[in-house]
GUMIMI-497234 format. One record per atom (N, C-alpha, C): residue number from 1; residue in one letter; atom name; y, x, z. Coordinates in steps of 0.001 Angstrom, whole numbers, plus 500000, padded with zeros to 6 digits. Layout:
<node n="NUM" res="a" atom="CA" north="Y" east="X" up="Z"/>
...
This chain:
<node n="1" res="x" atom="N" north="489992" east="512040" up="508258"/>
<node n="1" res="x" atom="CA" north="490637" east="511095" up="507370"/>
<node n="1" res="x" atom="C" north="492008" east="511631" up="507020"/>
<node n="2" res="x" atom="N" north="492557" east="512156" up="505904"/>
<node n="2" res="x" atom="CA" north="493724" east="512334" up="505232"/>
<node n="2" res="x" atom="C" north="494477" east="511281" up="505501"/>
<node n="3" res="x" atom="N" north="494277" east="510304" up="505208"/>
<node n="3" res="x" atom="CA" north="494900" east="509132" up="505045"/>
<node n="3" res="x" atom="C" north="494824" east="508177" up="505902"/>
<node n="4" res="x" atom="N" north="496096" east="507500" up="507265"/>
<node n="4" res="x" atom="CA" north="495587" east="506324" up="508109"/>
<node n="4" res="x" atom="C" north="496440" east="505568" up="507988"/>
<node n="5" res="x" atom="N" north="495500" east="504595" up="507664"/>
<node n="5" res="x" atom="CA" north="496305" east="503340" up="507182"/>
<node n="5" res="x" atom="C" north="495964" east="502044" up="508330"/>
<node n="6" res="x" atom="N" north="497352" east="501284" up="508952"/>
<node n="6" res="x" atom="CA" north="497117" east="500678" up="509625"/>
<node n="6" res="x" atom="C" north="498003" east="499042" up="509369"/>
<node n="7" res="x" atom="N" north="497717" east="498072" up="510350"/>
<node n="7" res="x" atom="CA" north="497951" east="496470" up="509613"/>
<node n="7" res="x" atom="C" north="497517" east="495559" up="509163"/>
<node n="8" res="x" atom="N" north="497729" east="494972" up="508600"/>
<node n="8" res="x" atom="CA" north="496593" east="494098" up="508323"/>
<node n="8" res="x" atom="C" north="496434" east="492650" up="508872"/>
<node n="9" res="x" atom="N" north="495324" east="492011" up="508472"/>
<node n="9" res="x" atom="CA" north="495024" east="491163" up="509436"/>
<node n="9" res="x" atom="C" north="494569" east="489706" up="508918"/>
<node n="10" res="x" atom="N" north="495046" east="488712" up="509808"/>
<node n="10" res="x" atom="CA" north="494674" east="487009" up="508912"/>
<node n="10" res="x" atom="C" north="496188" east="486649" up="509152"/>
<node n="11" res="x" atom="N" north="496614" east="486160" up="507950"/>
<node n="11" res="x" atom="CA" north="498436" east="485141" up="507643"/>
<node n="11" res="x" atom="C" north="497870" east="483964" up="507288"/>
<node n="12" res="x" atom="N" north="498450" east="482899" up="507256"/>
<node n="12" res="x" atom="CA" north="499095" east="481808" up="506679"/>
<node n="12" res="x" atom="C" north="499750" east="481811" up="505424"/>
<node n="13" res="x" atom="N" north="499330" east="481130" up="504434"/>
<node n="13" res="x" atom="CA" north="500154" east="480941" up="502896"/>
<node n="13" res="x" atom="C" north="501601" east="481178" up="503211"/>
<node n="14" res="x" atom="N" north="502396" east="481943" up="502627"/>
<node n="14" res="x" atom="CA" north="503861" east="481738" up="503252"/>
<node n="14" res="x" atom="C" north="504512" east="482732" up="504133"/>
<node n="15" res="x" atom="N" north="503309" east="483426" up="504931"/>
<node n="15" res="x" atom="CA" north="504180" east="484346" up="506032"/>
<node n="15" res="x" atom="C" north="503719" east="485822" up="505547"/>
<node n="16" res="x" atom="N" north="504011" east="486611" up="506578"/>
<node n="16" res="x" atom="CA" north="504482" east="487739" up="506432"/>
<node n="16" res="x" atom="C" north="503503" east="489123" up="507017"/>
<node n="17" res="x" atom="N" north="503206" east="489593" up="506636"/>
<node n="17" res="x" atom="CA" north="502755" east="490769" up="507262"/>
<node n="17" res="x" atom="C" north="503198" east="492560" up="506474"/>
<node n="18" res="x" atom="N" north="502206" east="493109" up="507489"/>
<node n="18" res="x" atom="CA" north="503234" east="494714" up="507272"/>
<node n="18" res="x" atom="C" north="501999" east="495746" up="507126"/>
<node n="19" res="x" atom="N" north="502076" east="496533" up="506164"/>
<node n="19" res="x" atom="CA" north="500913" east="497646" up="506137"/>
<node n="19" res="x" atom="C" north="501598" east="499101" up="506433"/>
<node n="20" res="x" atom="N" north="500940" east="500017" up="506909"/>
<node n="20" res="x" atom="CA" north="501585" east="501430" up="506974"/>
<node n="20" res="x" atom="C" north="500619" east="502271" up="506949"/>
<node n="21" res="x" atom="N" north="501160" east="503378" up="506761"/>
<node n="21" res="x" atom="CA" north="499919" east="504567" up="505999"/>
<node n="21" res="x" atom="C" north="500433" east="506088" up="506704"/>
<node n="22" res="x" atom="N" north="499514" east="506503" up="507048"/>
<node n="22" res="x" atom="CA" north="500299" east="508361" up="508103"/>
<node n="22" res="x" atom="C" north="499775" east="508486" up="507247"/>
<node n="23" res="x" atom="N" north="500302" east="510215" up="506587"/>
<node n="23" res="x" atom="CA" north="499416" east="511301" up="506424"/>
<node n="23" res="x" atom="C" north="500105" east="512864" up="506954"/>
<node n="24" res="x" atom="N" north="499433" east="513629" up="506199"/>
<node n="24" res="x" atom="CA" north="499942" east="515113" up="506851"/>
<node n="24" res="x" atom="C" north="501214" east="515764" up="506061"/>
<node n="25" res="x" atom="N" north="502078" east="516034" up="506385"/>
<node n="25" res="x" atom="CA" north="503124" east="516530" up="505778"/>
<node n="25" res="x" atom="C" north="502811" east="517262" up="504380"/>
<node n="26" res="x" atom="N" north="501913" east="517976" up="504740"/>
<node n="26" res="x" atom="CA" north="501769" east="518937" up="503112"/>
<node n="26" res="x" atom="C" north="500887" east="517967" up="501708"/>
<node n="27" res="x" atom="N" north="500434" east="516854" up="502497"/>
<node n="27" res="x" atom="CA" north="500350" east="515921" up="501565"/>
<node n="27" res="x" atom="C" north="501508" east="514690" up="501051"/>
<node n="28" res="x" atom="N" north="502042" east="514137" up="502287"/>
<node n="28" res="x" atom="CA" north="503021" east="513228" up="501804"/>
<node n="28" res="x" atom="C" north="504330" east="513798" up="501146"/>
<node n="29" res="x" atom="N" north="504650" east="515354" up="501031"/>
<node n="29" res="x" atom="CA" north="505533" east="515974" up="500552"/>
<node n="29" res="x" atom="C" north="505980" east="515762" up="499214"/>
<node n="30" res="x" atom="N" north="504467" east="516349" up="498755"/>
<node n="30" res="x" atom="CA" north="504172" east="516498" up="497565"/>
<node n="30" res="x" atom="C" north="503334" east="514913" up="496240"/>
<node n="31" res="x" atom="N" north="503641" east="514143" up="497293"/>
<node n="31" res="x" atom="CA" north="502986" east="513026" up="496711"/>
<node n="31" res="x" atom="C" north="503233" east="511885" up="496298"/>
<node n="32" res="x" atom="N" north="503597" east="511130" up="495345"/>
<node n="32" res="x" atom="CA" north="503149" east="509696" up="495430"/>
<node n="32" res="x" atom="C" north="502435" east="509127" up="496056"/>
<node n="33" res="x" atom="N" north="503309" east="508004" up="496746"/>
<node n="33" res="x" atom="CA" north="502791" east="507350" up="497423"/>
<node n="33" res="x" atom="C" north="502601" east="505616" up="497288"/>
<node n="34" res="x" atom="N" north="501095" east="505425" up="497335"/>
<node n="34" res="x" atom="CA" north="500708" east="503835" up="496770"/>
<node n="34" res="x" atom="C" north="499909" east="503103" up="497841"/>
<node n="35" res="x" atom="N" north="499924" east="501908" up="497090"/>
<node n="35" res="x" atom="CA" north="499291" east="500382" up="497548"/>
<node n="35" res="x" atom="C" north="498202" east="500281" up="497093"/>
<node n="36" res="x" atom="N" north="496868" east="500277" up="496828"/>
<node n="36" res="x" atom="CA" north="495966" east="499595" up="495798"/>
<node n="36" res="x" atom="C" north="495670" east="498280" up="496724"/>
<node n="37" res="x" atom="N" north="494823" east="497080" up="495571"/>
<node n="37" res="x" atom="CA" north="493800" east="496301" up="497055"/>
<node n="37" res="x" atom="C" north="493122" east="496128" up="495636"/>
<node n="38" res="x" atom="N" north="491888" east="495495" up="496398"/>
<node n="38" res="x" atom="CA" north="490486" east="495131" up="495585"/>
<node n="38" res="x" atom="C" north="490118" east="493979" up="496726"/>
<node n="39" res="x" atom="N" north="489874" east="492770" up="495741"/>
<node n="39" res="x" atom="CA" north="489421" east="491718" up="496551"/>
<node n="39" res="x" atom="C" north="487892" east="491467" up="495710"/>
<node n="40" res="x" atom="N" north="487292" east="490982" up="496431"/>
<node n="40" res="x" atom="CA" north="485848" east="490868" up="495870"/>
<node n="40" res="x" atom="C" north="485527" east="490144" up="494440"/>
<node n="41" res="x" atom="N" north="484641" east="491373" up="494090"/>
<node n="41" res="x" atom="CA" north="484097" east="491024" up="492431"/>
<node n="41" res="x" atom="C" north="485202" east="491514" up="491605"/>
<node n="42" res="x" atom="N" north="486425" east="492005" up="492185"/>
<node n="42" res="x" atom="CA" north="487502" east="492270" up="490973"/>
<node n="42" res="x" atom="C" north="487499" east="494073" up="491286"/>
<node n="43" res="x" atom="N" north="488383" east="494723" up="490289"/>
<node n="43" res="x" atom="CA" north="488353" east="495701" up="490421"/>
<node n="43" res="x" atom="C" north="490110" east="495664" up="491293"/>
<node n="44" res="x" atom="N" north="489799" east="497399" up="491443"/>
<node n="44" res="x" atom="CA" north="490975" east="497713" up="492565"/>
<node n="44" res="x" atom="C" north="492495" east="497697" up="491074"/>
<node n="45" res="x" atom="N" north="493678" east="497382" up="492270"/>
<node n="45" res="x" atom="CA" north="494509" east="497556" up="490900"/>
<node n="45" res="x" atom="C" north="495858" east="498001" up="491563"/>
<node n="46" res="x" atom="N" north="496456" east="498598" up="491196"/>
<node n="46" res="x" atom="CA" north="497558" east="499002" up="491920"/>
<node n="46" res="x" atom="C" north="498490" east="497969" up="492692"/>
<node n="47" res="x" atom="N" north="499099" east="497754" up="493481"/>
<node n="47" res="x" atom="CA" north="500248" east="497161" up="494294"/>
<node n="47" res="x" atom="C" north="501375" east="497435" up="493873"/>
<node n="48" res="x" atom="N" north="501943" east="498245" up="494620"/>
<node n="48" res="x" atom="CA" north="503004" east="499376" up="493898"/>
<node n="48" res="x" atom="C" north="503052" east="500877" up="495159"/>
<node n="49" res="x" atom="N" north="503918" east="501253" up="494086"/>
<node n="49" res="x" atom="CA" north="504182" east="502769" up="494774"/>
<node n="49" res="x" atom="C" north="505428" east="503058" up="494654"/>
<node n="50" res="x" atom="N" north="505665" east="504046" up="495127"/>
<node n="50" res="x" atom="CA" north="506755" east="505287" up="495549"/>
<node n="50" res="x" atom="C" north="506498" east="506501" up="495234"/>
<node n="51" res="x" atom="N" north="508015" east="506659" up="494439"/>
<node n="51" res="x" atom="CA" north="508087" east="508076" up="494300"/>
<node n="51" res="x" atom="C" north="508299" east="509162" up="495225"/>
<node n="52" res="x" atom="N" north="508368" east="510522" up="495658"/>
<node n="52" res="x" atom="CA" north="509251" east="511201" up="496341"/>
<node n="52" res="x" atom="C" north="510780" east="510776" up="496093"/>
<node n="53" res="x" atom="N" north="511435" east="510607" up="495483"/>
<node n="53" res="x" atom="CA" north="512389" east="510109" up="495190"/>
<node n="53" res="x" atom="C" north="513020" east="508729" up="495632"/>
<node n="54" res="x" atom="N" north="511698" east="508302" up="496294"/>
<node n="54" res="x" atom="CA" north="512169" east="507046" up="496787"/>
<node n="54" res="x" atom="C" north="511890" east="505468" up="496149"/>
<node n="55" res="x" atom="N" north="511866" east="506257" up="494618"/>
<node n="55" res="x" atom="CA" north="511738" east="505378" up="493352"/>
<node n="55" res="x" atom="C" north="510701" east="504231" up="493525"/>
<node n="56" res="x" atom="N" north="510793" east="502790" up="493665"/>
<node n="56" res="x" atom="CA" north="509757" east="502063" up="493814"/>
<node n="56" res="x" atom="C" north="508896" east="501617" up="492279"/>
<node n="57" res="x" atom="N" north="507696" east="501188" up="492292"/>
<node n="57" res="x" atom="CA" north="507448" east="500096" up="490842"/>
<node n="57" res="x" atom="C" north="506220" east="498886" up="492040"/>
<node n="58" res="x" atom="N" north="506475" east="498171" up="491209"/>
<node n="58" res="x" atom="CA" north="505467" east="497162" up="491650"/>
<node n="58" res="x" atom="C" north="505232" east="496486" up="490534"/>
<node n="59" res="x" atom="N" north="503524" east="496039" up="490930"/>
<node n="59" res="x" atom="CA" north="502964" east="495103" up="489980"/>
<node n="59" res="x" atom="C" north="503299" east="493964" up="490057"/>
<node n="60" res="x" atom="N" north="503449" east="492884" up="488868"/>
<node n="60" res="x" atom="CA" north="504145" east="492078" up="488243"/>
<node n="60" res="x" atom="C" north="504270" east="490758" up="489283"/>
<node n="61" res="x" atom="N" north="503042" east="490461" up="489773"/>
<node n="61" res="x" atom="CA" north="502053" east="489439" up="491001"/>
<node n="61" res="x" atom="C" north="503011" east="489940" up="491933"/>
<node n="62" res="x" atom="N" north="503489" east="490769" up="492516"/>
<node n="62" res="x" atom="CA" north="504018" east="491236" up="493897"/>
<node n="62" res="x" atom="C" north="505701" east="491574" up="494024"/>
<node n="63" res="x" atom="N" north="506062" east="490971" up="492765"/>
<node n="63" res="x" atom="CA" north="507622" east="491821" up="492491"/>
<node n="63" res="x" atom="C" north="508432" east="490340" up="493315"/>
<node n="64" res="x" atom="N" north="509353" east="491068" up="494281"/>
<node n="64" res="x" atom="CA" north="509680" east="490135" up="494800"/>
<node n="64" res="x" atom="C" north="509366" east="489605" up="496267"/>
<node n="65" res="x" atom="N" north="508377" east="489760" up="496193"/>
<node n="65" res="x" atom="CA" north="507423" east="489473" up="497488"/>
<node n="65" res="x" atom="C" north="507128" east="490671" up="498538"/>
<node n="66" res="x" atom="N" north="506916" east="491389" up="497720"/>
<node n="66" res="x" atom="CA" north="506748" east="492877" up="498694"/>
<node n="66" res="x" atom="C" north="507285" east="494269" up="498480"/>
<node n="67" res="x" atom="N" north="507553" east="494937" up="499469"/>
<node n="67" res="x" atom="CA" north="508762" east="495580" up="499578"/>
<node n="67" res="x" atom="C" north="507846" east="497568" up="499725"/>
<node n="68" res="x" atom="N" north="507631" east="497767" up="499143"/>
<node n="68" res="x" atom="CA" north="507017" east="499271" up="499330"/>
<node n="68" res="x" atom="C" north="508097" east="500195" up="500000"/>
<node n="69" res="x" atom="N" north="507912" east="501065" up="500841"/>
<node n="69" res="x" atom="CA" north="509233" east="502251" up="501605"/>
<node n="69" res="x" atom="C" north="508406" east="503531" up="502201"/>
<node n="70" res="x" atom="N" north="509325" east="504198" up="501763"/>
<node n="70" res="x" atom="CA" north="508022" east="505714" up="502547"/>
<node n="70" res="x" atom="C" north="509577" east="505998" up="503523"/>
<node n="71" res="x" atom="N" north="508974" east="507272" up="504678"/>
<node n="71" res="x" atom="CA" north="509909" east="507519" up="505463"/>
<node n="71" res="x" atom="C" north="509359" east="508810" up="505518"/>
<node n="72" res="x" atom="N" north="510255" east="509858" up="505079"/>
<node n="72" res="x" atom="CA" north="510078" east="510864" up="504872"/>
<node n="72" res="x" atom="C" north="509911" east="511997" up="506088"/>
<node n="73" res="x" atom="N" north="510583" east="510922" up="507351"/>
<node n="73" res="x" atom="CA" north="510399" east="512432" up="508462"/>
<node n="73" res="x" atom="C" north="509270" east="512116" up="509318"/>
<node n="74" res="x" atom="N" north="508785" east="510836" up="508930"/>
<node n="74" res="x" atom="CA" north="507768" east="510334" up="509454"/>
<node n="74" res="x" atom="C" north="506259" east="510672" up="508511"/>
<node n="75" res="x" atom="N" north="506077" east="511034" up="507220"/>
<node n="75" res="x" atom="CA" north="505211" east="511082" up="506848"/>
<node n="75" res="x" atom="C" north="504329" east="509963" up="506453"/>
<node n="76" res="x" atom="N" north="505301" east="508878" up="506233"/>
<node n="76" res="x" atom="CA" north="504605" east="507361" up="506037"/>
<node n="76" res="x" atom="C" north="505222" east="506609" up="505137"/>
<node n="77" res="x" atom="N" north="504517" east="506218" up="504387"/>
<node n="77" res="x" atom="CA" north="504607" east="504815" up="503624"/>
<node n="77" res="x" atom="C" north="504340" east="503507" up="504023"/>
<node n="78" res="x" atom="N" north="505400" east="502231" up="504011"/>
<node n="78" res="x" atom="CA" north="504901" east="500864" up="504398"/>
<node n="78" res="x" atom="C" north="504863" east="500323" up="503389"/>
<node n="79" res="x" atom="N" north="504556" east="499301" up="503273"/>
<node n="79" res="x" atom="CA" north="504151" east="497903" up="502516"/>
<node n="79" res="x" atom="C" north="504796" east="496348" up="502947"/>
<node n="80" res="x" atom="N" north="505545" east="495740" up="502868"/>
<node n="80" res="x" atom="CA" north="506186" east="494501" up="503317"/>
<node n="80" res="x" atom="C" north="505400" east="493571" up="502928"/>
<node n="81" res="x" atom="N" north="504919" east="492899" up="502925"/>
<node n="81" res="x" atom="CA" north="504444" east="491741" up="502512"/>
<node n="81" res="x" atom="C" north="505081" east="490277" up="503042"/>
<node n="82" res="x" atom="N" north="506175" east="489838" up="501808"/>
<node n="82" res="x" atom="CA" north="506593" east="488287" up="502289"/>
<node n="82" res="x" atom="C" north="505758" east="487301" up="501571"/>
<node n="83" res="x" atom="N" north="505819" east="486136" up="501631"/>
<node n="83" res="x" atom="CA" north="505497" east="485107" up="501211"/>
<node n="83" res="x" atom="C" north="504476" east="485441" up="500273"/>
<node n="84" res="x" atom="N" north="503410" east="485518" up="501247"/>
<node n="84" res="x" atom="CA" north="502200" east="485695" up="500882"/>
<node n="84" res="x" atom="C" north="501406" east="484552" up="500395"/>
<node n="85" res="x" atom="N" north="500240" east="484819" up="499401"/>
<node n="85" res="x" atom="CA" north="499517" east="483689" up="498580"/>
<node n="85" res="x" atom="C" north="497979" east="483922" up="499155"/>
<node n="86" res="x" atom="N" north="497678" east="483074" up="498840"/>
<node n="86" res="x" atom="CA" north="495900" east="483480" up="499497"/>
<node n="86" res="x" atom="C" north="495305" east="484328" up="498186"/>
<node n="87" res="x" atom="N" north="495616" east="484445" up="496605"/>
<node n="87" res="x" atom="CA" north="495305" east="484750" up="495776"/>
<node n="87" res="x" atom="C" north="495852" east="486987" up="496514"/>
<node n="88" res="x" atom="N" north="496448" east="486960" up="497052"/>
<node n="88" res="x" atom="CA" north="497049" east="488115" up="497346"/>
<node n="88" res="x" atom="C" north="495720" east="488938" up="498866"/>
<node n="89" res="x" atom="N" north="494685" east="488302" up="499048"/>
<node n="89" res="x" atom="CA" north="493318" east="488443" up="499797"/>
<node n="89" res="x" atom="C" north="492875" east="489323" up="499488"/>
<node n="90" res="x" atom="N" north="493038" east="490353" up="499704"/>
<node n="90" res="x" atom="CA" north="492061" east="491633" up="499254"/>
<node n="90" res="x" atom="C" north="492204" east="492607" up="500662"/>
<node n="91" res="x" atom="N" north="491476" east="494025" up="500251"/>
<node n="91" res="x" atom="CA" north="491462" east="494751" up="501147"/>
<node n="91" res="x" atom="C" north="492164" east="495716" up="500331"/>
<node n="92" res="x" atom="N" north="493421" east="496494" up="501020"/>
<node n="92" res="x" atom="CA" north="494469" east="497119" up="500596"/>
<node n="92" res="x" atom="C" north="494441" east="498522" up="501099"/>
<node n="93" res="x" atom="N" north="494425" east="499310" up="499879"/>
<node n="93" res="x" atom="CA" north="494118" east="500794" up="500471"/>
<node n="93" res="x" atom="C" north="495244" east="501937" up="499979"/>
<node n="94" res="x" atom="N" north="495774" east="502758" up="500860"/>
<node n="94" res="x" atom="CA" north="496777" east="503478" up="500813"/>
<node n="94" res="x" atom="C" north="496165" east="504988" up="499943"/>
<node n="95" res="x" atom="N" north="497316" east="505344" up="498955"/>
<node n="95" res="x" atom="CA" north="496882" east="505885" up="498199"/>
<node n="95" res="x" atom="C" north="497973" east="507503" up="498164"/>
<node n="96" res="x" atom="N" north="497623" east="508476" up="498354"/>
<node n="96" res="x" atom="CA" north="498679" east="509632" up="497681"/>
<node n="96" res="x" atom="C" north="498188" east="510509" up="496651"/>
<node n="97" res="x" atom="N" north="499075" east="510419" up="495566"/>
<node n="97" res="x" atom="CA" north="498937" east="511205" up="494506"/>
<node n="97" res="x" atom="C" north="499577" east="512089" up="494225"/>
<node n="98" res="x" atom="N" north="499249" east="513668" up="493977"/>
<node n="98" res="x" atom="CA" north="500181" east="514818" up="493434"/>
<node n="98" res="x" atom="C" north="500806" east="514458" up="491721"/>
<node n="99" res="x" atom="N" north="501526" east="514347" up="491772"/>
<node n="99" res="x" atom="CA" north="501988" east="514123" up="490444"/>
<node n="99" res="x" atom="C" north="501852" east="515407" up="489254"/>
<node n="100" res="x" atom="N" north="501351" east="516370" up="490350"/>
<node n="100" res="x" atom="CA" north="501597" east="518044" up="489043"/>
<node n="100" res="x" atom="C" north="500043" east="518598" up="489842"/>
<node n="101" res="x" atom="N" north="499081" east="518325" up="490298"/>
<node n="101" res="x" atom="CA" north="497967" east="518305" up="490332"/>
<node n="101" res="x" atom="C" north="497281" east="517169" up="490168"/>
<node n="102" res="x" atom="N" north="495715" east="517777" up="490777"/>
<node n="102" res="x" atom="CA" north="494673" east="516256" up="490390"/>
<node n="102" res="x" atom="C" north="494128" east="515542" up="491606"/>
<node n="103" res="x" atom="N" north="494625" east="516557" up="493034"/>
<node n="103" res="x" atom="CA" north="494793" east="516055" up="494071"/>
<node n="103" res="x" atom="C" north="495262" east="514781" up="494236"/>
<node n="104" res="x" atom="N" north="494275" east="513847" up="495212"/>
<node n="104" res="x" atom="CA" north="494703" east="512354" up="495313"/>
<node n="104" res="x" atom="C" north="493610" east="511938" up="496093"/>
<node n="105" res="x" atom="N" north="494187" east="511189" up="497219"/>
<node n="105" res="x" atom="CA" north="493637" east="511223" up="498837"/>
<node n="105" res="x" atom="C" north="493825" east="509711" up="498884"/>
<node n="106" res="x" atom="N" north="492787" east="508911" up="499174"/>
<node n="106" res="x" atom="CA" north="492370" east="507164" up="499962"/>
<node n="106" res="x" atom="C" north="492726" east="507831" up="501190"/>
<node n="107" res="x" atom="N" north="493408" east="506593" up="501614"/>
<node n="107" res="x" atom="CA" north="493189" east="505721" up="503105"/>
<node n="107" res="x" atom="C" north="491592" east="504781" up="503106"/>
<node n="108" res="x" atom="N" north="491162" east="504081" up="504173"/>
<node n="108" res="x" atom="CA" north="490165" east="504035" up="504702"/>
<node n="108" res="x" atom="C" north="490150" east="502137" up="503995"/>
<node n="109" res="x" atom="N" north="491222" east="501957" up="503700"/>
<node n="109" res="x" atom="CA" north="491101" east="500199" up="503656"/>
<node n="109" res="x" atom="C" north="491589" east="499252" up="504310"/>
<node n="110" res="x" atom="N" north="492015" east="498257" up="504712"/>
<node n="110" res="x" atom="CA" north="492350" east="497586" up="505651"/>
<node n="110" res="x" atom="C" north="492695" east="495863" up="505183"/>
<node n="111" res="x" atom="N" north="492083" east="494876" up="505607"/>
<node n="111" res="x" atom="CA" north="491731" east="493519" up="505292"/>
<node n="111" res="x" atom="C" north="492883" east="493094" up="505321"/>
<node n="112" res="x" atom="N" north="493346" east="492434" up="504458"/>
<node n="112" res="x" atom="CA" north="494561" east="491202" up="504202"/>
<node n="112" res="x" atom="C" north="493533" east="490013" up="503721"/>
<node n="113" res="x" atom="N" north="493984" east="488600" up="504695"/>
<node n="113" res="x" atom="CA" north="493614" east="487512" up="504515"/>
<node n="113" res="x" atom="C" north="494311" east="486925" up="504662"/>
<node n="114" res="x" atom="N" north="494659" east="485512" up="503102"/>
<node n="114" res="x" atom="CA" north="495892" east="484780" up="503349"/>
<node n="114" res="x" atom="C" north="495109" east="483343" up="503202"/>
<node n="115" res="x" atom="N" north="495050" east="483015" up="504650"/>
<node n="115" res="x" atom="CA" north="494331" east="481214" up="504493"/>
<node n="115" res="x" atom="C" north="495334" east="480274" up="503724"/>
<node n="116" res="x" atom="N" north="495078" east="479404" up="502973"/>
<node n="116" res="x" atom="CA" north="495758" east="478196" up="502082"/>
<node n="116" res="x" atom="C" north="496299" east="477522" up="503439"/>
């Protein structure tokens, strides 16, 4: 597995949880680094990401709420998740992309469930 992504779990409308993602240096170097989730019947859609640069974007649903951060000597990207919605239920998969190749490596998945 390139990609390990760990976290997750069952929240409460309102609270908080944390995602994180290893990979191997000669990949997280060179990479963008992302969020996707796909909750059932919908397609996958980005979260947000990180640049090497640090640079965040997030999708429109999540701005505010969750906090994307890579740590560069660590080889990892997290995910914050505050004040979570049950509409925010998907399974969330860590993503790195070469920005100057076509190289681009999944994590394995990992369940977010937000009960009402």
């Amino acid at each position: 597995v390139q990609l390990q992504a760990s976290g997750g779990g069952l929240v409460q409308a309102g609270g908080s949880l944390g995602l994180s993602c290893s990979t191997s240096r000669s990949i997280f170097s060179v990479s963008n680094m992302g969020w996707y989730r796909q909750a059932p019947g919908k397609q996958r859609e980005l979260v947000a990401s990180v640049a090497g640069s640090g640079y965040p974007t997030y999708a429109d649903s999540v701005k505010g709420r969750f906090t994307i951060s890579r740590d560069n000597a660590k080889n990892t990207v997290y995910l914050q998740m505050n004040s979570l919605k049950p509409e925010d239920t998907a399974v969330y998969y860590c993503n790195a992309a070469n920005p100057w190749s076509t190289a681009n490596y999944w994590g394995q998945g990992t369940q977010v469930t937000v009960s009402a």
